[in-house]
N, C-alpha and C positions, 0 to 999 in steps of 0.2 A: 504493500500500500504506500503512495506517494506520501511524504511526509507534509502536516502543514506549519509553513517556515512565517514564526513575525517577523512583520517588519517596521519600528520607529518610523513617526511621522513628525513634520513640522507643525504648526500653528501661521499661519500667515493673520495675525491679528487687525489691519487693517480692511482686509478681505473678510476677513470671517469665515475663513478657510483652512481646512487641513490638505497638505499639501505634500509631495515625494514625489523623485522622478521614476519613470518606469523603465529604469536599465536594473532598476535591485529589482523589481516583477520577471524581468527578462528575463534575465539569469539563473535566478532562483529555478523557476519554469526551465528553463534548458538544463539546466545541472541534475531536472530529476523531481522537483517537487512543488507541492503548492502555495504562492504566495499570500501572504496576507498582510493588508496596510491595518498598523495601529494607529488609531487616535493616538494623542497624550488619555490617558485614564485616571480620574482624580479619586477614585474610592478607591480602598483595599479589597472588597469585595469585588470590585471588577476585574482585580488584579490575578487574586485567589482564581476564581473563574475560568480567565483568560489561560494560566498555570496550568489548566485540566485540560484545554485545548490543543495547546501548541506543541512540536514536537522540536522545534529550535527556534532561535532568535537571531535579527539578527538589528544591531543598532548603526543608523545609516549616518551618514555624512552630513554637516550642516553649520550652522553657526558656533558663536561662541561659547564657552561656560561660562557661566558665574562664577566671577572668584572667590565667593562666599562657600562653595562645596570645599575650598581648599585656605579656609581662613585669610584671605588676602581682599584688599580696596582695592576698586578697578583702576586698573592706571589708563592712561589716556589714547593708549592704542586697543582699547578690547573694543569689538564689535557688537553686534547688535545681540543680546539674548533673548533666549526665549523662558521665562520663569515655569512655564508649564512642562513643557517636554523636559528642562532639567531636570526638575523633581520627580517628574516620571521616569525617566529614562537611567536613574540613578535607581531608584525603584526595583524598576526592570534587572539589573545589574544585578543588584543583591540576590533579587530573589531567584535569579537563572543562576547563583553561584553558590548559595544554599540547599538548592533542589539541584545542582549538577545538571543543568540544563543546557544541551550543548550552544552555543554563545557564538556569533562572529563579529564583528566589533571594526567598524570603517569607520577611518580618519578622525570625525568627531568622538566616533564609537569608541574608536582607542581610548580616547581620553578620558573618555567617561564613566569605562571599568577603572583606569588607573585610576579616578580619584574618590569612585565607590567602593575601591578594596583598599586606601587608605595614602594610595601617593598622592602626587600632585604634578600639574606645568606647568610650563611657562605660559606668561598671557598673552608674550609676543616674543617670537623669536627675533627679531631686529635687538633685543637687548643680550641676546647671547652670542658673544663674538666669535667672528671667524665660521661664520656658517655659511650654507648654500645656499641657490633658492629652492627655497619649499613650495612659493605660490607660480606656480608657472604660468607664464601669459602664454600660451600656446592650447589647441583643441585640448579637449578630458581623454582622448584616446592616446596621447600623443606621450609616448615612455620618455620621462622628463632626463632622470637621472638615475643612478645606479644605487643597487642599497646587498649588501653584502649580508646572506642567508643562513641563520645556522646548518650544519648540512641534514640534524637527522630532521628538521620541518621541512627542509626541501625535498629528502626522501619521500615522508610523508604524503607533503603536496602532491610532488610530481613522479614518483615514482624512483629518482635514483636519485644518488647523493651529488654526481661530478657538478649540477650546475646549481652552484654556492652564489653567484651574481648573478642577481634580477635587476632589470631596468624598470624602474616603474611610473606612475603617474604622481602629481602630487599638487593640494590646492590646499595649503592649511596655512597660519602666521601661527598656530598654538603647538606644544608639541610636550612630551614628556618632559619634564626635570626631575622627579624625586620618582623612581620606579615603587609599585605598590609592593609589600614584604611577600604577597601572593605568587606574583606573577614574573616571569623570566623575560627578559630581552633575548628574542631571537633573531634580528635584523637591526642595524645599522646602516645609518648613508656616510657618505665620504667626510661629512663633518662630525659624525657620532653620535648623531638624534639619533635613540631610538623608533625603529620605522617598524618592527613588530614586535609580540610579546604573546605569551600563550601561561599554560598554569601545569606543562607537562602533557605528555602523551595518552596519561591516564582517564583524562576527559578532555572533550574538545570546550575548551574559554579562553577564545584566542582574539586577538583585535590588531589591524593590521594600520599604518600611517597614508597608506594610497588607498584608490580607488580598485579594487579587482573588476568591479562591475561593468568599466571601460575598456579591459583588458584583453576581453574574446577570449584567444588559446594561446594567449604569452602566458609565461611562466608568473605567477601568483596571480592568477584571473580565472578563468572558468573552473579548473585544478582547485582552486582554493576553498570555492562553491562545491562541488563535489567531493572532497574531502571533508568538509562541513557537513554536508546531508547524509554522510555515512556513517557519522558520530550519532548511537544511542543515546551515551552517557559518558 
């Protein structure tokens, strides 16, 4: 039976709109299973509920965090947030990591396991020196830069261990600084941002710094989705 995979929404508050692109429906659907867009959910009973449904999760790409999930005042480069989907989406985090719920975690995603399992970011990479660019002015398909793979999640992913370098996409100014005590750094780019992170082999709660969803059948992109939908637990 095809598995059904959440998926994190925005809030477009001046619309009065919830709102996601559908390359995370695409994929998901191509990799094998069925997608579903979440609202934000403000009860815990929806939450509970929703928990009995779902067979994976996955937390999509998007705006800023709060720096209030990581005790910090917004400095004057954070961008717009969204108050609802944080709290949801931090939510979400916890409770697909207390029920071992297998977990995939894009860009914002990333961010947002690390600072629900206790780390924290930066609120803008321009104050951390000697970095690369993160936000690429070029298409979303368009493999930016290079990001150096642990080899047994490249196993995993792709099937053998030789190819250790992925090129990949990337649209973020936020990005790890304090890794959560949970979760492992399994990928680095050329300046040492953590670009992914996983909690071990033993259950798939993993969250990546690019887009895989743009990525068709490059290496950390459709692979990455079908590794995901093969995790029970």
């Amino acid at each position: 039976m095809n598995k059904l995979i959440g998926i994190s929404c925005a809030i477009d508050y001046a619309a009065n709109d919830i709102r996601q692109r559908r390359s995370y429906a695409l994929m998901v659907e191509r990799a094998g299973g069925i997608p579903l867009y979440l609202p934000p959910l403000l009860k815990k009973s929806s939450l509970d509920r929703l928990f009995q449904r779902i067979d994976g999760l996955i937390l999509s790409g998007g705006g800023d965090l709060n720096p209030h999930y990581f005790c910090e005042e917004p400095q004057t480069a954070l961008g717009g947030v969204d108050p609802e989907r944080d709290a949801f989406e931090i939510r979400l985090a916890q409770a697909a990591w207390e029920r071992r719920l297998p977990l995939l975690a894009i860009c914002r995603g990333l961010q947002i396991i690390n600072c629900a399992l206790g780390g924290d970011i930066w609120q803008d990479l321009a104050a951390r020196p000697g970095g690369i660019q993160h936000n690429q002015q070029a298409p979303p398909w368009h493999r930016s830069h290079r990001v150096k793979v642990d080899s047994a999640f490249a196993a995993l992913v792709e099937g053998t261990s030789n190819e250790k370098i992925w090129t990949v996409n990337s649209f973020h100014h936020q990005g790890i600084r304090r890794l959560a005590p949970e979760l492992r750094a399994i990928a680095h780019s050329s300046d040492e941002l953590v670009e992914a992170v996983w909690a071990g082999p033993k259950r798939f709660f993993c969250g990546v710094q690019w887009h895989p969803e743009w990525l068709g059948d490059q290496p950390g992109g459709l692979s990455l989705f079908r590794t995901f939908l093969a995790k029970n637990s």
